[in-house]
DRENMI-485192 format. One record per residue (C-alpha): residue in one letter; y, z, x. Coordinates in nm, 3 decimals. Layout:
<sites>
[A,[Y,Z,X]];
...
</sites>
This chain:
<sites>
[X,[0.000,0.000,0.000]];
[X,[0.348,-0.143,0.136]];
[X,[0.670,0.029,0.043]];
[X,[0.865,-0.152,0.350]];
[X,[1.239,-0.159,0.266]];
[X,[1.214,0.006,-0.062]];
[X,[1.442,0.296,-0.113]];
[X,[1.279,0.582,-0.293]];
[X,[1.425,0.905,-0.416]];
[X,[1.169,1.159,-0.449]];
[X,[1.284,1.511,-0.650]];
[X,[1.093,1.811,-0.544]];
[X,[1.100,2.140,-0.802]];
[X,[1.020,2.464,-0.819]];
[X,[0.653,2.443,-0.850]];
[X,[0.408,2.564,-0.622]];
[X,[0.263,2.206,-0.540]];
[X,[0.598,2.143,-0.368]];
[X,[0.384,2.155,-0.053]];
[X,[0.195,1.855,-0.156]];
[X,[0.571,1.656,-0.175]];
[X,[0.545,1.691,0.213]];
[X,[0.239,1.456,0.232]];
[X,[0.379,1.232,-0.050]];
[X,[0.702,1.206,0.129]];
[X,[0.545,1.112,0.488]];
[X,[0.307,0.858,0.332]];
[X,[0.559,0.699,0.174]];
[X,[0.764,0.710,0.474]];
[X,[0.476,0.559,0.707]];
[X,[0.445,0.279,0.465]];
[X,[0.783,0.182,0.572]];
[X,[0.978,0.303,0.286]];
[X,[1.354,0.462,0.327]];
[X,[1.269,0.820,0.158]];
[X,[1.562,1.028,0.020]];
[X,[1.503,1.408,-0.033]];
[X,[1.667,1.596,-0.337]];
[X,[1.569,1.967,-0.359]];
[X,[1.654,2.170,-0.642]];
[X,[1.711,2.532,-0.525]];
[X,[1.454,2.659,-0.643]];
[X,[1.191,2.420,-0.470]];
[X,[1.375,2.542,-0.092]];
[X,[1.209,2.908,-0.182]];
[X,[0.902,2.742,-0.128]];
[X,[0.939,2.437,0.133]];
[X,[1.185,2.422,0.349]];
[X,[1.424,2.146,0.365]];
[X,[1.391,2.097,0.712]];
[X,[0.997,2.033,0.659]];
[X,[1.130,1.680,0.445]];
[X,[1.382,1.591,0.685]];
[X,[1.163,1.591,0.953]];
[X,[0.900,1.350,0.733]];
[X,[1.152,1.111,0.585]];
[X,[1.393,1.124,0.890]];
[X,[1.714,1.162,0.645]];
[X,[1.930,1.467,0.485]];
[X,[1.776,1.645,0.209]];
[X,[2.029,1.697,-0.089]];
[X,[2.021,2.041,-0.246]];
[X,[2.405,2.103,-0.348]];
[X,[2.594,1.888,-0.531]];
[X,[2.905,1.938,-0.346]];
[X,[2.797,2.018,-0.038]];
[X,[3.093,1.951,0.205]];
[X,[2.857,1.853,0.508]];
[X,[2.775,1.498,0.348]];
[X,[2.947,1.191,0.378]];
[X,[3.271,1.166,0.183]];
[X,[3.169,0.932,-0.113]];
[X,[2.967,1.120,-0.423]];
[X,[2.641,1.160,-0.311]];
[X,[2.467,1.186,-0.652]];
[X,[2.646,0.835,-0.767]];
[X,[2.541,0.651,-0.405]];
[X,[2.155,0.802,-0.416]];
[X,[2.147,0.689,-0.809]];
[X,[2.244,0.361,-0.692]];
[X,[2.053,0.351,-0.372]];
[X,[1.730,0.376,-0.520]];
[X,[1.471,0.133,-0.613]];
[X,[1.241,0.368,-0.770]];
[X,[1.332,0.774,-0.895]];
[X,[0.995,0.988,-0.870]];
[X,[1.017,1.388,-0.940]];
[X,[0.729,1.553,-0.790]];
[X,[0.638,1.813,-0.854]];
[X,[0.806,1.813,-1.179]];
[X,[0.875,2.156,-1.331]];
[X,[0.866,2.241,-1.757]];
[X,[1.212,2.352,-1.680]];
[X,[1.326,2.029,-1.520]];
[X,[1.075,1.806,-1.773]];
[X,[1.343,1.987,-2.047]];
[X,[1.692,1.926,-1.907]];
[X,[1.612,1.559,-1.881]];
[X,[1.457,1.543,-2.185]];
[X,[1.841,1.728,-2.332]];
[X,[2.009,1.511,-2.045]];
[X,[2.146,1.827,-1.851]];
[X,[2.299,1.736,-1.523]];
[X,[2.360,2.114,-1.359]];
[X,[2.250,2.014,-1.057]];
[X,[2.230,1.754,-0.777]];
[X,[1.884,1.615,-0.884]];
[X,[1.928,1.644,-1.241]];
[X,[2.283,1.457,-1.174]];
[X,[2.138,1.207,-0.967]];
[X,[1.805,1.082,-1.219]];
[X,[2.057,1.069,-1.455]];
[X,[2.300,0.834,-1.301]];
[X,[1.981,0.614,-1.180]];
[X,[1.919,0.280,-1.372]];
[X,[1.615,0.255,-1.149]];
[X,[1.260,0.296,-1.291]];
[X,[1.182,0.689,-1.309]];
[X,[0.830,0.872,-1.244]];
[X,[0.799,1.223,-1.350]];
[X,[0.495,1.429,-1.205]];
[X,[0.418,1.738,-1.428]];
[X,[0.293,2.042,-1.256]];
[X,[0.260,2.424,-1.410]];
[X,[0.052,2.649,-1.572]];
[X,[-0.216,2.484,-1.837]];
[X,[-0.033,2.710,-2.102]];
[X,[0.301,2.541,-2.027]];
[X,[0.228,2.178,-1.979]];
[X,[0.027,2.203,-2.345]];
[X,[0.260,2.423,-2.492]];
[X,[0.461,2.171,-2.805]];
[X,[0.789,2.222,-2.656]];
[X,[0.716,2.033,-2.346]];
[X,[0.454,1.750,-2.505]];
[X,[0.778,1.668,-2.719]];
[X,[1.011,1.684,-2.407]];
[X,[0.764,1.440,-2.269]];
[X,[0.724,1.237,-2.554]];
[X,[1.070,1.159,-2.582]];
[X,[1.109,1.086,-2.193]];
[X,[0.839,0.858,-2.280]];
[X,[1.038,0.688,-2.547]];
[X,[1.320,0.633,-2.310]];
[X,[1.088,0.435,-2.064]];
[X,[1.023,0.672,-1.825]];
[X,[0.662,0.678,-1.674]];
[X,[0.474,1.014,-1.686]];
[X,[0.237,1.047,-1.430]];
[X,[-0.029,1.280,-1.598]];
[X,[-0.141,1.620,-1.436]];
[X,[-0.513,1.674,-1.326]];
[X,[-0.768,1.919,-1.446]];
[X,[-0.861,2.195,-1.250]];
[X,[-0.831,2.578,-1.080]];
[X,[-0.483,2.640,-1.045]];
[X,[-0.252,2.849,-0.822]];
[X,[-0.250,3.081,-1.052]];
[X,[-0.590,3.158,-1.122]];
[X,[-0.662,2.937,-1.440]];
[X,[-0.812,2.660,-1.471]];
[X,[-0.700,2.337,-1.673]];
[X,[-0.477,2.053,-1.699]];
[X,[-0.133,2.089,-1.524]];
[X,[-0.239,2.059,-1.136]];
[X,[-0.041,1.742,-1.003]];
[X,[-0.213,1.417,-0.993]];
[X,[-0.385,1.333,-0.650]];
[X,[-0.119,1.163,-0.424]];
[X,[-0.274,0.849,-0.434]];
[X,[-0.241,0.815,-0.809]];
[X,[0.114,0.913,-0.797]];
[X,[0.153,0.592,-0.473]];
[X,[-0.036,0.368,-0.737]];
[X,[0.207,0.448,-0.990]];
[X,[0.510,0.384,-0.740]];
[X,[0.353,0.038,-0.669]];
[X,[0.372,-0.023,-1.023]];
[X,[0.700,0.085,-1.098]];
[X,[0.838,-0.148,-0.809]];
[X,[0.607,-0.464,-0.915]];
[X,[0.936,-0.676,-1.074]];
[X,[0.731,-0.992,-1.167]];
[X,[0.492,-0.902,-1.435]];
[X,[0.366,-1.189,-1.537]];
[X,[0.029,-1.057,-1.726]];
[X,[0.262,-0.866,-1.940]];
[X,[0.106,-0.793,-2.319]];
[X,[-0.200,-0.917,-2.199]];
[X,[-0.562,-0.722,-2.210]];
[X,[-0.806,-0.734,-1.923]];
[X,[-1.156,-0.677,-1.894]];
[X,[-1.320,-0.578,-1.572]];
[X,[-1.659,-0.488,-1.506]];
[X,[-1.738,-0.311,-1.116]];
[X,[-2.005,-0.138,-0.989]];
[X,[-2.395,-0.096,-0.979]];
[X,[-2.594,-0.021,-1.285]];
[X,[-2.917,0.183,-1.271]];
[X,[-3.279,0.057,-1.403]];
[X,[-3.486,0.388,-1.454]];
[X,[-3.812,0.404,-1.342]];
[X,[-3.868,0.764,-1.450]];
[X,[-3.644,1.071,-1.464]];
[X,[-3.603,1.095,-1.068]];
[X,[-3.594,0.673,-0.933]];
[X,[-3.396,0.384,-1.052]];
[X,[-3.374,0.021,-0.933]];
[X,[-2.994,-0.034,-0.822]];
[X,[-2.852,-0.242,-0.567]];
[X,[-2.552,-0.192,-0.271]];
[X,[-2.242,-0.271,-0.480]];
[X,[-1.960,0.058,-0.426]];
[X,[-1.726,-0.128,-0.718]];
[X,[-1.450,-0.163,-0.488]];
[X,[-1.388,-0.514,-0.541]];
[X,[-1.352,-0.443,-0.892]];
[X,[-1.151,-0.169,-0.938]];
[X,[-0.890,-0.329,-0.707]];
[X,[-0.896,-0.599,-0.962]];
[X,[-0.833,-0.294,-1.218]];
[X,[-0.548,-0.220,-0.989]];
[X,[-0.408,-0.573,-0.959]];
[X,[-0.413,-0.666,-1.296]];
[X,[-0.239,-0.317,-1.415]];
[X,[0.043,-0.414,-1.195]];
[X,[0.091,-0.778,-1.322]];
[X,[0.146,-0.587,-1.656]];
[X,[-0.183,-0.605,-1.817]];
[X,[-0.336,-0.356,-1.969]];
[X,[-0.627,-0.293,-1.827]];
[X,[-0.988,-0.193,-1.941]];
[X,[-1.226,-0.116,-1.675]];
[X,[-1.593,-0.061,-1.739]];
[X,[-1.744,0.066,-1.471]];
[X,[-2.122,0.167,-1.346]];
[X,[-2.226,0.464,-1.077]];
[X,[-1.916,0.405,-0.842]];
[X,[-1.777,0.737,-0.628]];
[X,[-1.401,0.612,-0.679]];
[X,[-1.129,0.738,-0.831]];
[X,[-1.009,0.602,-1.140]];
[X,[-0.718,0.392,-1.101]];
[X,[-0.387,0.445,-1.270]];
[X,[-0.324,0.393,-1.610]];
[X,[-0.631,0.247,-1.634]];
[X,[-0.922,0.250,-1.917]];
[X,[-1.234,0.338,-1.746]];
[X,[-1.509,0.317,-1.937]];
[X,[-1.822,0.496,-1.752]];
[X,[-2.148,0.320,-1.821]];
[X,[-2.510,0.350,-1.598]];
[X,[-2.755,0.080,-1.727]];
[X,[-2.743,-0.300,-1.799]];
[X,[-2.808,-0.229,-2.127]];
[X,[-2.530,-0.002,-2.157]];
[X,[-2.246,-0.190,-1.947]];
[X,[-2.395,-0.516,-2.207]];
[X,[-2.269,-0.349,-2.477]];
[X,[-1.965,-0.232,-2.326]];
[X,[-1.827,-0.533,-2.247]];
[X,[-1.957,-0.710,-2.537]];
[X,[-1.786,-0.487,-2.775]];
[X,[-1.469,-0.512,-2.625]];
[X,[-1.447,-0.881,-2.553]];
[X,[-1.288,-0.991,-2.851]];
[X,[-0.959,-0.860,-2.755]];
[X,[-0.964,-0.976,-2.428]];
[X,[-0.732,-1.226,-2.263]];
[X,[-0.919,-1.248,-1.929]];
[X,[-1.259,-1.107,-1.832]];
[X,[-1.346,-1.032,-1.485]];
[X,[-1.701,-0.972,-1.401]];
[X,[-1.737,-0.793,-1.067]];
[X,[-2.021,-0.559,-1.102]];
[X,[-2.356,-0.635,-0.990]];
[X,[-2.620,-0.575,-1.263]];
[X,[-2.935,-0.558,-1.231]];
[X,[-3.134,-0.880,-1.304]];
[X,[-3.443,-0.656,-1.384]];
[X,[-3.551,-0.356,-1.575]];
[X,[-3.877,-0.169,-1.567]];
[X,[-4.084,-0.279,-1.899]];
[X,[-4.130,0.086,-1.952]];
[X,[-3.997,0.391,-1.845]];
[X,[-4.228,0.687,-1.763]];
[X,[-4.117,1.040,-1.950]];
[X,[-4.236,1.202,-1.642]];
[X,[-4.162,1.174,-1.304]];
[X,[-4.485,0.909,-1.161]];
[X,[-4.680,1.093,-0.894]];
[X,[-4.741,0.967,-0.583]];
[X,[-5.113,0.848,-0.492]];
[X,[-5.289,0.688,-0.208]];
[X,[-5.299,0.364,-0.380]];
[X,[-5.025,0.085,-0.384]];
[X,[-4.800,0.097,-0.692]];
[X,[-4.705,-0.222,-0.880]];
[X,[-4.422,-0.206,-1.093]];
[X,[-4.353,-0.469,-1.385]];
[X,[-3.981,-0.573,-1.450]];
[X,[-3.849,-0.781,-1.727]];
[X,[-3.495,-0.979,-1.754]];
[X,[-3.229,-0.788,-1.841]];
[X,[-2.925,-0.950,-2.070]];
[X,[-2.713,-1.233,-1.843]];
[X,[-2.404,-1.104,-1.942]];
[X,[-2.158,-1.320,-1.762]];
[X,[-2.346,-1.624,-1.945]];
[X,[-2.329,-1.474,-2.253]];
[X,[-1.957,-1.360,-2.244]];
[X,[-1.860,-1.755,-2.154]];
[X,[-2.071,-1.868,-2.476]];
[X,[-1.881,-1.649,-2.742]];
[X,[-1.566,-1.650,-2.517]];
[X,[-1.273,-1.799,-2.775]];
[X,[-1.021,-2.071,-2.739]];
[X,[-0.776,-1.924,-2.441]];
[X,[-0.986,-1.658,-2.306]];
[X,[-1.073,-1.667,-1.952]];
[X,[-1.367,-1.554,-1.757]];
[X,[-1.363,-1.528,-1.359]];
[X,[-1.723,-1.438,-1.240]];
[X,[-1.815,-1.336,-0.827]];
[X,[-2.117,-1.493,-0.644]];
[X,[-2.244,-1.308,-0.367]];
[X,[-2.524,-1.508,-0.171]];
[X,[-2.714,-1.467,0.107]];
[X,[-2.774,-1.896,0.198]];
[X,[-2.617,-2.228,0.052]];
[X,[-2.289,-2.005,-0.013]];
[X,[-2.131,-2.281,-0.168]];
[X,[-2.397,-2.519,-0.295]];
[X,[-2.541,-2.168,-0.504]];
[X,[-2.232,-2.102,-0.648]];
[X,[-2.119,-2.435,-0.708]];
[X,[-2.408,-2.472,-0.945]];
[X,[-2.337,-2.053,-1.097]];
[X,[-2.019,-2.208,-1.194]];
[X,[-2.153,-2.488,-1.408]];
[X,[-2.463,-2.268,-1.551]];
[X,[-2.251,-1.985,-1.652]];
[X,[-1.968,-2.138,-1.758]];
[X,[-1.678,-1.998,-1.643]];
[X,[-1.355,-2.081,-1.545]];
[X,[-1.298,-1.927,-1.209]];
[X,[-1.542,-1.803,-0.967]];
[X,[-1.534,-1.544,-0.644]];
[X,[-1.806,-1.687,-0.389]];
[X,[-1.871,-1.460,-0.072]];
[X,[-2.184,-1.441,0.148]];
[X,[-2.349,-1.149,0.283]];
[X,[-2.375,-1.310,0.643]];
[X,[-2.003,-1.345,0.661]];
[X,[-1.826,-1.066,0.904]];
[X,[-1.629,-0.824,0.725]];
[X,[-1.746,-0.961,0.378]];
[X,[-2.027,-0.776,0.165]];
[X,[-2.083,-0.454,0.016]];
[X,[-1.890,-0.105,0.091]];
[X,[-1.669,-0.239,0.316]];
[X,[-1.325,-0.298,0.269]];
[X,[-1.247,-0.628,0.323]];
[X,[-1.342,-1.026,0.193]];
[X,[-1.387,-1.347,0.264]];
[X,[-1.399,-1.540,-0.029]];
[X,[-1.377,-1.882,-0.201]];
[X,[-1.271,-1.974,-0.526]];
[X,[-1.424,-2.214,-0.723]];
[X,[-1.321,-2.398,-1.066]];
[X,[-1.392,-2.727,-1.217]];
[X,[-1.103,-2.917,-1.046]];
[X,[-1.190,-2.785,-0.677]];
[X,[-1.261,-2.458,-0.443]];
[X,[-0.998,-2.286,-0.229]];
[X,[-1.116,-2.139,0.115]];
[X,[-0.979,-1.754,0.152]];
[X,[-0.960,-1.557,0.479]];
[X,[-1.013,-1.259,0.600]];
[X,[-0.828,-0.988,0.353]];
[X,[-0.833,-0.691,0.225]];
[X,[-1.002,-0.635,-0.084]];
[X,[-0.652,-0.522,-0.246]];
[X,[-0.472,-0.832,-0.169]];
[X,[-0.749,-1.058,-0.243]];
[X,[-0.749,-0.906,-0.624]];
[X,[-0.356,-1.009,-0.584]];
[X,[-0.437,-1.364,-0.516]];
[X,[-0.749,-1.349,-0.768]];
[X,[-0.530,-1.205,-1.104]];
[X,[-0.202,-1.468,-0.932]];
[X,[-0.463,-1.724,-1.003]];
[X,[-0.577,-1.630,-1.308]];
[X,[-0.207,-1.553,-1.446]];
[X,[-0.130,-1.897,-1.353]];
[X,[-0.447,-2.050,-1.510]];
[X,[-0.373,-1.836,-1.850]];
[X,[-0.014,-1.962,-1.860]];
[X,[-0.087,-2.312,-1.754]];
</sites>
């Protein structure tokens, strides 16, 4: 993730996860972003403002008229400075003066002299955050267009556990990368993603399953959430994260991910079928777990649902379905004739043999194939090949 020559204004509050601003403000800073500091006084009882200048390599604001700045108003040039307005850890207390449009202080002056786009970052006590007079305050900051990055689950500093902890960091960089993507071009549109590797059970303890870590696809999740989609991910046995303001749908079996999809294809604009199913099922599953013997033991599969064919047969007028071929021999010849057999409109080839292309790592080397011709792809990360995947696809849904 790339913030180079973005300015961002980050707000730190009173919360205790004000420490975790410190790593949020030097990983934005490493990405190359200019990172300005606003403290309210509150949040320097906890961090010191030292600890951020040191990170973002600029003067933190804490008071609005503090003589030591620069002579023009520093809550007017910071408003107008920034490219994107992110308040984390956001307080309750804070969450309410902008919801009332309070400006007592230099950060709650500053947000609301911004025009940029505006991220708030809840953190507090479970009570708090679900308590009705901050879900309205949220609510209506919601209805004024400004993104609320939703709290995590989980023990909290104060010894209960629940919603309010602050969303991981890089949920809260995912967002930022949204908020800063201007051209949106997949704006009002749904898309449908499939990643991972489902499960074929051979008893309660084994399962047939193959390599796939779903990282290709849920950067495709990612890259089609910040084109402006919205996004619907369906996703089997992957150890990732979900990605932001995303639908995940959590599925384990063929049969299961079959139906997923299926039953939300109709309101689909483009599908994008990354995960690796299983071509094969056990014909039965044992109830118990099968013993081990001295004797060989021969298993018999049957064919499991081809859903990539079937979603390009009931696929309506404009939708569009991008498939990936992973081979191992005749890269292109194979999935030259995939393309024709399953019938759809755009599809990922990669080989297994190719350096730095496969399973669980973090990289591709792709080609992509339609009716009218294949484009070579080099060596990229899996990120910015879902950028130029989704470009292509925006363009082919437009065009």
């Amino acid at each position: 993730m790339c913030f180079r020559d973005k300015t961002i204004v980050l707000g730190v509050t009173g919360s205790i996860a004000a420490y975790k601003a410190a790593q949020l403000c030097s990983d934005l800073h490493k990405t190359g972003a200019q990172v300005h500091v606003i403290m309210t006084g509150s949040a320097t009882k906890l961090v010191a403002p030292q600890t951020f200048e040191t990170l973002s390599g600029n003067r933190v604001s804490v008071e609005t008229f503090d003589r030591n700045f620069e002579w023009n108003v520093m809550h007017v040039s910071l408003a107008k400075k920034a490219d994107v307005f992110v308040v984390a850890p956001a307080t309750a207390n804070f969450i309410a003066k902008m919801a009332q449009g309070l400006a007592d202080d230099m950060l709650s002056s500053t947000i609301l002299a911004a025009g940029c786009p505006k991220l708030i970052c809840p953190a507090m006590n479970t009570g708090m955050y679900e308590n009705p007079a901050t879900q309205e305050n949220l609510r209506i900051l919601r209805g004024r267009g400004i993104s609320i990055v939703e709290p995590a689950s989980g023990l909290l500093a104060c010894g209960d556990e629940g919603r309010g902890r602050l969303a991981d960091l890089p949920v809260i960089e995912e967002a930022i990368s949204y908020a800063l993507q201007t051209g949106k071009p997949l704006c009002g549109k749904r898309v449908l993603v499939s990643a991972g590797a489902t499960r074929e059970a051979l008893d309660p303890v084994r399962f047939i399953t193959n390599h796939s870590t779903g990282k290709m696809g849920y950067a495709i999740a990612l890259a089609a959430r910040a084109m402006g989609a919205r996004v619907t991910l369906v996703s089997a046995n992957v150890a990732l994260r979900d990605p932001y303001d995303v639908e995940v749908v959590p599925v384990v079996s063929a049969q299961e991910m079959y139906d997923a999809v299926m039953e939300r294809l109709p309101e689909a604009d483009i599908v994008v079928k990354t995960a690796a199913v299983a071509d094969y099922r056990p014909a039965e599953t044992a109830g118990e777990k099968i013993k081990k013997s001295d004797g060989a033991l021969t298993l018999s599969l049957t064919r499991t649902r081809d859903i990539l064919y079937e979603v390009c047969q009931k696929k309506a007028p404009g939708q569009l379905v991008c498939g990936f071929s992973m081979e191992s021999e005749n890269l292109l010849e194979n999935s030259r004739q995939k393309l024709r057999r399953k019938g759809c409109d755009l599809l990922v080839a990669n080989s297994l043999r190719t350096p730095g292309a496969g399973f669980g790592v973090d990289t591709n080397v792709a080609w992509l194939l339609t009716e009218g011709g294949e484009q070579e792809l080099p060596l990229m990360s899996k990120r910015e090949l879902a950028a130029v995947i989704m470009g292509k696809l925006a363009a082919m849904l437009e065009a």
